[in-house]
C-alpha positions in Angstrom: 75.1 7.3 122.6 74.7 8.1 126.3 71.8 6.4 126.5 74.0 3.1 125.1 76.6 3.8 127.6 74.3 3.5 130.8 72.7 0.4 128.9 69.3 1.6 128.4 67.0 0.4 125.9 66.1 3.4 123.5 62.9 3.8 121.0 62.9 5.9 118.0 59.9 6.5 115.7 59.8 8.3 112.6 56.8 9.0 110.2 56.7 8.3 106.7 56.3 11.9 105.7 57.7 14.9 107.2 54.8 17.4 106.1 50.8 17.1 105.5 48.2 19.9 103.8 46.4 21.0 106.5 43.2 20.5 104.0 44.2 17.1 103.3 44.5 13.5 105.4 45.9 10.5 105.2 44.5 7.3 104.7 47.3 5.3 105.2 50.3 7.4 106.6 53.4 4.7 107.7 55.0 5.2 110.9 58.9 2.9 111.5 59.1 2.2 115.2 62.6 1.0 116.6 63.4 -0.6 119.8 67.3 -0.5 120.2 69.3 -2.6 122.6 72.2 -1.5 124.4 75.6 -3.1 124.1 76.5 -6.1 126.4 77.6 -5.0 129.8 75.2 -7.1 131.8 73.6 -9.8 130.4 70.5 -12.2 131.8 71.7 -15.9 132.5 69.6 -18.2 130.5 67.9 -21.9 130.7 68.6 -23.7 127.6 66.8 -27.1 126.5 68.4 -28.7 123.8 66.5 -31.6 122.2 68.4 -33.6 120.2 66.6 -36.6 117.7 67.9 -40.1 118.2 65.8 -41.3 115.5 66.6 -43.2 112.4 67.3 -40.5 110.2 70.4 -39.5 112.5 72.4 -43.1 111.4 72.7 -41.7 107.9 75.9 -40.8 106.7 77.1 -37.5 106.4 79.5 -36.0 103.3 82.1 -36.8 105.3 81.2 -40.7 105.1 83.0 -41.0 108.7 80.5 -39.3 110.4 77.3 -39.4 111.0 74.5 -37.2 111.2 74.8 -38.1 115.5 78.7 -37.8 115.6 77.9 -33.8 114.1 75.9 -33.1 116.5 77.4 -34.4 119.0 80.7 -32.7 118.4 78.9 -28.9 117.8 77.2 -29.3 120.8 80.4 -30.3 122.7 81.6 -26.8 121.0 78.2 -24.9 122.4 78.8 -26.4 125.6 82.1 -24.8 126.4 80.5 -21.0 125.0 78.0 -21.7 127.6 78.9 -19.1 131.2 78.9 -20.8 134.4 75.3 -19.1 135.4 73.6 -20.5 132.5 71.7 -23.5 132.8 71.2 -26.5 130.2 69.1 -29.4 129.9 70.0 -32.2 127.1 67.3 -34.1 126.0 67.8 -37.1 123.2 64.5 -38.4 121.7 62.9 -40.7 119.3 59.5 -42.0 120.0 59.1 -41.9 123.5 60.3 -39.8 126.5 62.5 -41.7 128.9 63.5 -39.1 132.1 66.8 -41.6 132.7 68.3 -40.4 129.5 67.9 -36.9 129.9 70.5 -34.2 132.2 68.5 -32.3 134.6 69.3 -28.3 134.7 72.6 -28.0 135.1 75.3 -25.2 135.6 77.4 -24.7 133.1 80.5 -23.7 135.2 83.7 -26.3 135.0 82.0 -29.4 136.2 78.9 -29.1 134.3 80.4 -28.2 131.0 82.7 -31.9 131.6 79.7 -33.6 133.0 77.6 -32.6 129.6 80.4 -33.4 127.4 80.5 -36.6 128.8 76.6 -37.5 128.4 77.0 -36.2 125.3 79.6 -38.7 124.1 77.8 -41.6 125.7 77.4 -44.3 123.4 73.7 -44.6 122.4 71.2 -46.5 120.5 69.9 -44.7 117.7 66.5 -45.7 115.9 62.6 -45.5 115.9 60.8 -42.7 114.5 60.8 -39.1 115.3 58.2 -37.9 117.8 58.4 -33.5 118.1 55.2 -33.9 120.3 56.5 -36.0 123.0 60.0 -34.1 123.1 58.5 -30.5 123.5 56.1 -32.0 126.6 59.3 -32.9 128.5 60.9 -28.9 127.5 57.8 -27.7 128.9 56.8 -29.6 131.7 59.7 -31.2 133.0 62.3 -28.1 132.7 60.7 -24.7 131.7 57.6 -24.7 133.5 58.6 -26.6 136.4 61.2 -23.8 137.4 60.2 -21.2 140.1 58.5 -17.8 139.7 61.8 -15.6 140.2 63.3 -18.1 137.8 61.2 -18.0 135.3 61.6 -14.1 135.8 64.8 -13.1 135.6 66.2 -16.1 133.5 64.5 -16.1 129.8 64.0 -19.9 128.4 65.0 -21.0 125.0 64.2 -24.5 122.9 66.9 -25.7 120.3 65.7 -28.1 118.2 68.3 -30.3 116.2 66.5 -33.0 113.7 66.1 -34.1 109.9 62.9 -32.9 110.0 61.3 -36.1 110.1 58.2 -36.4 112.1 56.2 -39.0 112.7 53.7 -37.4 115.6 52.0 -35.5 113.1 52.2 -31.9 114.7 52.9 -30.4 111.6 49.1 -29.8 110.6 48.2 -28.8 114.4 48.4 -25.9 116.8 51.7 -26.0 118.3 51.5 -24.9 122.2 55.3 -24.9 123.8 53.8 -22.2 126.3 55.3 -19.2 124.7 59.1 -20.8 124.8 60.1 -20.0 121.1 61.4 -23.2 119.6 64.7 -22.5 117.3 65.1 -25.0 114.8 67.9 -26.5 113.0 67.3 -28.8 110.2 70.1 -31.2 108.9 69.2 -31.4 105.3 72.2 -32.0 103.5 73.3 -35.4 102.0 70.6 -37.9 99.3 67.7 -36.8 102.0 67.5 -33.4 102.2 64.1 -33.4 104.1 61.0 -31.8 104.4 61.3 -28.3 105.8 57.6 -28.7 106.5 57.3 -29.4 110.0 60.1 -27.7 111.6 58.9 -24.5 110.0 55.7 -24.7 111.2 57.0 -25.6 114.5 59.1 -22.0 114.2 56.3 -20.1 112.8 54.0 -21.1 115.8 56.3 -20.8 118.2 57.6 -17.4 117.1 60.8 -19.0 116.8 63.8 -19.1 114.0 64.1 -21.9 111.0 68.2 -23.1 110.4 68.9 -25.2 107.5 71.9 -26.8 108.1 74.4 -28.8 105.6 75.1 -32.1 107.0 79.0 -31.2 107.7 80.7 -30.0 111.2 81.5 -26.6 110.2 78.6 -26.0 109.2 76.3 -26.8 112.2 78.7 -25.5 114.4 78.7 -22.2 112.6 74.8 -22.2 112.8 74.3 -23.2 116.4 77.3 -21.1 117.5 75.3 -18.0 115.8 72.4 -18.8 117.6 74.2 -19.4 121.3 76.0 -15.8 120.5 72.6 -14.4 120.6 71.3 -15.9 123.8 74.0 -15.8 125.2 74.1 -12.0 125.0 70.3 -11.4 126.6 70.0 -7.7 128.1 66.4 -7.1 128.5 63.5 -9.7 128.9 59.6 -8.6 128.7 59.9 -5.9 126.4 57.0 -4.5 124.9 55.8 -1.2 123.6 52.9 1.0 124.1 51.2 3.4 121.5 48.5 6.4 121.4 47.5 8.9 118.9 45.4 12.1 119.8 42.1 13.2 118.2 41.7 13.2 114.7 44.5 10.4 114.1 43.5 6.6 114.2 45.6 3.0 114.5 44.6 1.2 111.4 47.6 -1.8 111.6 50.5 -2.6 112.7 52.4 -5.3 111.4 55.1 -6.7 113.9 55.7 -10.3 112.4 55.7 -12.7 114.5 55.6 -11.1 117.5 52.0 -10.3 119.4 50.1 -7.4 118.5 47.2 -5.4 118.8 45.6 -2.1 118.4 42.5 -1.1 120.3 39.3 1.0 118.9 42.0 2.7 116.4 43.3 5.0 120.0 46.1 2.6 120.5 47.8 -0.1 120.5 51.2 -2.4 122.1 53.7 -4.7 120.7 55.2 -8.0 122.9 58.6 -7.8 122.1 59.7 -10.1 124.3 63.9 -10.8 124.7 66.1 -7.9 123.4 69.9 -9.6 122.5 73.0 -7.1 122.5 72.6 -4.2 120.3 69.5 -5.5 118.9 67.3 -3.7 117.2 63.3 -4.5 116.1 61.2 -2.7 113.5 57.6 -2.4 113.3 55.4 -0.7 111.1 52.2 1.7 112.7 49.9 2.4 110.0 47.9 5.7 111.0 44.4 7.5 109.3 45.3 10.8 109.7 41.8 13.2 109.3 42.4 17.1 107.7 42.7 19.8 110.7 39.4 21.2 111.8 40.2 24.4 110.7 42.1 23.7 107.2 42.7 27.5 106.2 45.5 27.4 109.0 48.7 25.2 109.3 50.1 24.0 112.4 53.9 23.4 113.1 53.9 20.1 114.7 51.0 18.5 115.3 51.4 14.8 117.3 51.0 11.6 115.3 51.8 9.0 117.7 53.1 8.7 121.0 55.7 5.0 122.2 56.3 4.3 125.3 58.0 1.2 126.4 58.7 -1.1 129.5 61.4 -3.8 130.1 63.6 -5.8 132.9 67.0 -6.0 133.2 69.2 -8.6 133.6 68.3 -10.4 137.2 65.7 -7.3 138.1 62.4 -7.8 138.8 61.6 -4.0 138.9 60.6 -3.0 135.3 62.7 -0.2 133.8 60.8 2.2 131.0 62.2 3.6 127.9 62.0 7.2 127.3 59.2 7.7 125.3 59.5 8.9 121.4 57.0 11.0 119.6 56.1 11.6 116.1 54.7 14.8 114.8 54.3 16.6 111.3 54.3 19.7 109.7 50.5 20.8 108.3 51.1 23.4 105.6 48.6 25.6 104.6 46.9 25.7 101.7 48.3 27.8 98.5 47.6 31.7 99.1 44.2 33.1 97.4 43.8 33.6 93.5 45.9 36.8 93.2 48.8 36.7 95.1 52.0 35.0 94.5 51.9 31.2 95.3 55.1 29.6 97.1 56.9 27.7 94.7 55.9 24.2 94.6 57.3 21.3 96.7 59.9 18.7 94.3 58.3 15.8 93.7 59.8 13.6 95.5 58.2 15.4 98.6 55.2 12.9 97.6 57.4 10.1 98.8 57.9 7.8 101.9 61.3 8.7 103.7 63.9 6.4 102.6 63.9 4.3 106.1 60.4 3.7 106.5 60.5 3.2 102.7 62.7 0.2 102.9 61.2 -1.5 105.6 57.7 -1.0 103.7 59.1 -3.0 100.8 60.4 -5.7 102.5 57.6 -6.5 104.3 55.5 -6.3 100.7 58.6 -9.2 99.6 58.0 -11.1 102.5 54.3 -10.9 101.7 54.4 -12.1 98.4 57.2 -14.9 99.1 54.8 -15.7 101.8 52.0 -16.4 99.5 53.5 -18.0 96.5 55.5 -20.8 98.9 52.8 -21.5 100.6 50.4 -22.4 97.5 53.3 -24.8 96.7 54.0 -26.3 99.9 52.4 -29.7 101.2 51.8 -28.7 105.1 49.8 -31.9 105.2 53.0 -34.0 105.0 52.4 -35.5 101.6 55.4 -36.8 99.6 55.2 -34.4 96.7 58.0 -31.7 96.7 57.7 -28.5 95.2 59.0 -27.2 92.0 61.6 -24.9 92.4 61.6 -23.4 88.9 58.3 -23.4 89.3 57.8 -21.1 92.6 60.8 -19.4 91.1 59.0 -18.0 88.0 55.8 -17.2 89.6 57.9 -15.3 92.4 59.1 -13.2 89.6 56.2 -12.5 87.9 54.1 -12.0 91.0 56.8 -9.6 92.4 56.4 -7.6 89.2 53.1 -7.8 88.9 52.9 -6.1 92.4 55.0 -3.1 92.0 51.6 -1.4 91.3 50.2 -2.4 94.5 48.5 0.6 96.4 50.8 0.2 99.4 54.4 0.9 97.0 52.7 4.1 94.7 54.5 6.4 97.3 58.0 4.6 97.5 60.4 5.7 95.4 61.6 3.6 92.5 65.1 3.6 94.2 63.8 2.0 97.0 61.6 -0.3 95.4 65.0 -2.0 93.9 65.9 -3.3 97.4 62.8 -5.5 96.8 64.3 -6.4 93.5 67.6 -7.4 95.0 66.0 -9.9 97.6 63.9 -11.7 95.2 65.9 -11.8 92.4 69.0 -13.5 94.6 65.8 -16.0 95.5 64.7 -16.5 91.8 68.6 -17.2 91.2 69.0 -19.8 94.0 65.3 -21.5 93.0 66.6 -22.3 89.6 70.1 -22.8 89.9 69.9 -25.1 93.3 66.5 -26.3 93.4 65.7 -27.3 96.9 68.5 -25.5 98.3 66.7 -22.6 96.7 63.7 -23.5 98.6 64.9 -23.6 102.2 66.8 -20.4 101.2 63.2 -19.1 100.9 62.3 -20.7 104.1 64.7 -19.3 106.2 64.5 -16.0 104.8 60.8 -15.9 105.5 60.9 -17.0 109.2 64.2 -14.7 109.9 62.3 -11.9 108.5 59.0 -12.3 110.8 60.9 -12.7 113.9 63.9 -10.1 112.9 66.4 -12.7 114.8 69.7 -14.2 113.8 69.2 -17.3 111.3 71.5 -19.4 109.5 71.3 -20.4 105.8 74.0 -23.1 105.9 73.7 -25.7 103.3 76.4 -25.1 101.3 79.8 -23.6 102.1 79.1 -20.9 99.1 75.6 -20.4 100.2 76.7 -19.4 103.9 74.3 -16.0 105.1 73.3 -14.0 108.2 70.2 -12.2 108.8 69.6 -9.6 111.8 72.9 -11.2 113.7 74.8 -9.3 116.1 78.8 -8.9 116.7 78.6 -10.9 119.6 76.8 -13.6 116.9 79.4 -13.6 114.7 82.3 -13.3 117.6 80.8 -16.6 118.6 80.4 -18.3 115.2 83.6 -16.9 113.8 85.2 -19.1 116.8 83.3 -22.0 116.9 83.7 -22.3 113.1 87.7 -22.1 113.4 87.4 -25.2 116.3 85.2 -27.1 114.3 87.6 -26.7 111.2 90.2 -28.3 113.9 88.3 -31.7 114.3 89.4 -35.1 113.0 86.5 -37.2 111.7 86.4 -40.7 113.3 89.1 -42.6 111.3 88.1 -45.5 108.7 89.0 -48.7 110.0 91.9 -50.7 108.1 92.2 -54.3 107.8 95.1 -54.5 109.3 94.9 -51.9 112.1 91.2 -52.4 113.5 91.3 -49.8 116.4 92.5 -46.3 115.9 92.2 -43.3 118.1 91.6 -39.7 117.4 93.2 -37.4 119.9 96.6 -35.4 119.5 95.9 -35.3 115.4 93.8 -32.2 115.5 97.0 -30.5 117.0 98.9 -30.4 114.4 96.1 -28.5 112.3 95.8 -26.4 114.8 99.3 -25.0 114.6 99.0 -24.6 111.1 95.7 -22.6 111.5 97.5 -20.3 114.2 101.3 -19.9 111.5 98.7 -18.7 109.1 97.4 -16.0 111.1 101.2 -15.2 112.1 101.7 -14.8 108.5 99.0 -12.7 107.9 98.4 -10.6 110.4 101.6 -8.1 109.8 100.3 -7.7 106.0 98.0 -5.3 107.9 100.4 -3.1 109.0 102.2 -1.2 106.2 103.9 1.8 107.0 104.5 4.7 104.8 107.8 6.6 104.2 108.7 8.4 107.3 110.3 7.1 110.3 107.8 8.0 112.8 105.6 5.8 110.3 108.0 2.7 110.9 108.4 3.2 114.3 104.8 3.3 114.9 104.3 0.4 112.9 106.9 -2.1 114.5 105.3 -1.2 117.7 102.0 -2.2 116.9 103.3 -5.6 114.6 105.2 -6.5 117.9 102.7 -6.1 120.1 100.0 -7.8 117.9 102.5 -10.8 117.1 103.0 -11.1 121.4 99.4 -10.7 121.8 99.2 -13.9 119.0 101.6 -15.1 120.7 99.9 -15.8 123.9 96.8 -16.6 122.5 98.5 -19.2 120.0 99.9 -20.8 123.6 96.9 -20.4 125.8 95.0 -22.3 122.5 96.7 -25.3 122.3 97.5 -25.8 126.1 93.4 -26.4 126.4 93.1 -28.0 122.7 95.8 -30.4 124.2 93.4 -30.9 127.5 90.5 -31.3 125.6 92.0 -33.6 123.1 92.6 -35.8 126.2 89.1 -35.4 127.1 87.5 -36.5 124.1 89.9 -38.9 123.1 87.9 -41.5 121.2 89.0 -44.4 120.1 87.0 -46.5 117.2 87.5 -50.2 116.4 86.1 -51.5 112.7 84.5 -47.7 112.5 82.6 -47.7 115.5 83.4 -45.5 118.8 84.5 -47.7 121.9 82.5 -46.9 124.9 85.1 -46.7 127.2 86.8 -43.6 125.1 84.7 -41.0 125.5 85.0 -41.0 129.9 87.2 -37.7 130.2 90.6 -38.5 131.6 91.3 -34.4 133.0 89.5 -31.9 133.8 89.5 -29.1 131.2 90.0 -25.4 132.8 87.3 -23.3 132.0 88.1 -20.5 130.0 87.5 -16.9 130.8 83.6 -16.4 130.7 83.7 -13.3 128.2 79.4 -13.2 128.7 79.6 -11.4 131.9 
């Protein structure tokens, strides 16, 4: 906890076993490595690029037939651009098939002016058409923004891609090597609607980039939830250029280590590093060392503690060029002796369960052996050359299941436990479920899983409002999301136009669901505060309801003071359903709220 306190990153490492005969080795002895993130006190100002497809796919309605797929993103990003602190920097790039530099926002600040001045490009009216070209739009990420910046920027202020497309293509990078020089690309896929896409492309695109896969429903809340998620993490950065160092003494070898996604390697079997990369707040990453442990030299004797493995670990800070270590953690285990001679009494004999990997590393074993085998069945059913044939659901879902089964005798789970087998069992039959039940939904479930679990980041599964899940997100995700999902909830679709009132304009009519939003929570909120019999009890308890409905109170009037300023902001007016250019130009300046990043 101290260590937390002072905001240090912190490494733990714990061996599959506790104990080994000291006339006996290991083949194959599991080691769980964690790298653990402080909580946010500081936190590393970030350049964001957001590419955002103009293509043709973006005119098609939404379930909301007043939108389209343009007018969601356009209002989530106005959402992510107000979470956005005044040091961070974004870029916003629309594309299609070509890169036009006029169209696209330099860095900017995001303090008061820039957050206005990105709303308002945002809400520019634009022409939307021509086909999709991912190519094109990651050469202007890389070469105009990310690469151009300066040493001490690229340094101290880590660089993120957000992708937001249908998924649709048409520059043919899905079948190549992706190069977006090591900028991870996060991808969110609209996919909800008659076209729900091919999640082809834009998992490849995460996959090489070690980046994260979001399929998204084609509705507000939903994108907003998923893109606030993902802002929540970077915007919550506390160490950049992590990576971890291992060695092992004599007589024990580095035989693998699987990291996912992120860069590894292991050296002549003497050791070994992970590229961990960014560390978000109170993050944590898990990586499996797999060790050949020989017998001791001399195996009439046991030894106490004999070293396994030692991690040590370097990092920056936030804005600090100096790199800062983490103290290092070291694995060691027992080495019994062998029984006593023929003659004597032998101790009694270990329970059986002694056999077994510790539940932790156990756990992490099997999920990895589930992402392995979901790995391989999805992949003999997908069409990574484009092609217009979609997979069978039922059909990946059955041979999931069978291959899963099949599998439990594997070599690598005949020292897990049965118990913790059955966390495998939970994750693939919630996948089996979903694969027959909601066909293609089913399958990007499976996607997203797969690519959240490789890069152990916060990803989205959004495509239906009963099918909403989290993977590896932090409180600082969900503060984010949790808010950005109750504004979005607050927005009025562009109106239908009537036949006998052509023009209509959406601005004060999201106030009114506002209130109601905030009376519910006034209603609510004393439910939690029963008190018991006696009257300190009571006493207690009207202090706190009091002080929680003031605290409401000011909130509730702070809210809709800058819901009524940005109302007047993005007041847009539509005449026979389309926006009227002249709406969107921002008639005040909205105050910028209190930067809680910092």
């Amino acid at each position: 906890m101290a260590d937390e306190q002072q905001g240090e990153v912190k490494l733990q490492a714990q061996a599959g076993v506790t104990e080994i005969p000291a006339n006996e080795g290991r083949t194959d002895l599991p080691v769980l490595v964690r790298v653990v993130a402080p909580s946010k006190q500081q936190r590393a100002p970030i350049d964001l690029v957001a590419l955002l497809d103009t293509g043709d796919s973006m005119k098609l309605k939404a379930k909301d037939p007043h939108w389209t797929r343009m007018d969601l993103v356009v209002a989530a990003m106005e959402l992510v651009v107000r979470r956005l602190g005044a040091a961070d920097r974004l870029a916003i790039v629309p594309f299609n098939a070509g890169g036009n530099a006029r169209k696209m926002t330099p860095f900017t600040y995001m303090d008061q002016v820039g957050q206005n001045n990105a709303v308002q490009f945002l809400n520019k009216p634009r022409t939307l058409g021509g086909y999709t070209n991912f190519q094109q739009a990651f050469y202007w990420a890389v070469n105009r923004y990310l690469d151009a910046r300066s040493g001490d920027e690229k340094a101290t202020r880590p660089g993120f891609i957000l992708l937001v497309s249908s998924g649709d293509d048409k520059s043919g990078i899905g079948g190549r090597h992706v190069d977006t020089g090591g900028y991870p690309v996060h991808a969110f896929e609209i996919c909800g609607g008659q076209t729900p896409g091919k999640p082809q492309v834009m998992l490849h695109v995460a996959r090489e980039t070690r980046g994260t896969y979001h399929p998204v429903d084609d509705t507000v809340k939903s994108l907003a939830l998923a893109l606030g998620s993902f802002v929540g993490g970077i915007t919550s950065v506390v160490a950049v250029n992590a990576k971890v160092d291992f060695a092992v003494p004599d007589g024990v070898r580095i035989t693998k280590i699987e990291s996912g996604s992120y860069g590894s390697e292991w050296s002549k079997g003497t050791e070994g590093h992970v590229d961990v990369g960014v560390l978000y707040g109170k993050d944590e990453k898990k990586f499996v060392v797999h060790l050949s442990v020989q017998q001791l030299t001399d195996p009439t004797k046991g030894v106490d503690k004999q070293p396994l493995l030692t991690a040590t670990g370097t990092y920056n800070k936030p804005s600090r060029r100096e790199p800062d270590f983490m103290k290092q953690a070291e694995v060691t285990v027992k080495r019994t002796p062998p029984p006593p001679a023929s003659g004597t009494t032998a101790p009694p004999a270990p329970p059986a369960t002694a056999v077994h990997i510790q539940q932790v590393v156990a756990v992490q074993i099997v999920e990895i052996h589930v992402a392995a085998v979901l790995q391989e069945v999805v992949k003999a059913h997908n069409k990574d050359d484009g092609g217009d044939a979609a997979p069978n659901p039922k059909l990946i879902a059955q041979e999931l299941h069978d291959k899963w089964h099949s599998s439990k005798a594997d070599e690598k789970l005949q020292h897990i436990h049965e118990d913790h087998v059955k966390t495998g069992d939970v994750h693939v039959t919630e996948m089996v479920k979903l694969l027959k039940e909601h066909g293609h939904v089913g399958v990007l479930y499976a996607h997203a899983w797969l690519a959240s679990h490789a890069t152990q980041q916060m990803a989205t599964f959004a495509v239906s409002s009963v099918l909403v899940k989290h993977w590896f997100h932090s409180e600082y995700m969900a503060l984010v999301a949790g808010d950005l999902a109750y504004h979005a909830a607050s927005m009025a679709a562009p109106p239908a136009a009537a036949a006998d009132d052509p023009c209509k304009c959406v601005d004060f009519d999201r106030i009114d669901h506002r209130l109601e939003l905030w009376s519910r929570v006034k209603r609510e909120v004393p439910e939690f505060f029963q008190p018991s019999e006696d009257a300190e009890s009571h006493h207690l308890t009207a202090v706190i309801r009091e002080a929680s409905l003031d605290a409401i109170n000011r909130a509730m009037h702070q809210d809709m003071y800058l819901a009524v300023v940005h109302a007047s902001n993005l007041r847009r007016c539509y005449c026979a359903g389309k926006q009227s250019p002249s709406s969107s130009k921002p008639q005040h300046d909205l105050p910028t709220p209190k930067d809680d990043h910092h």
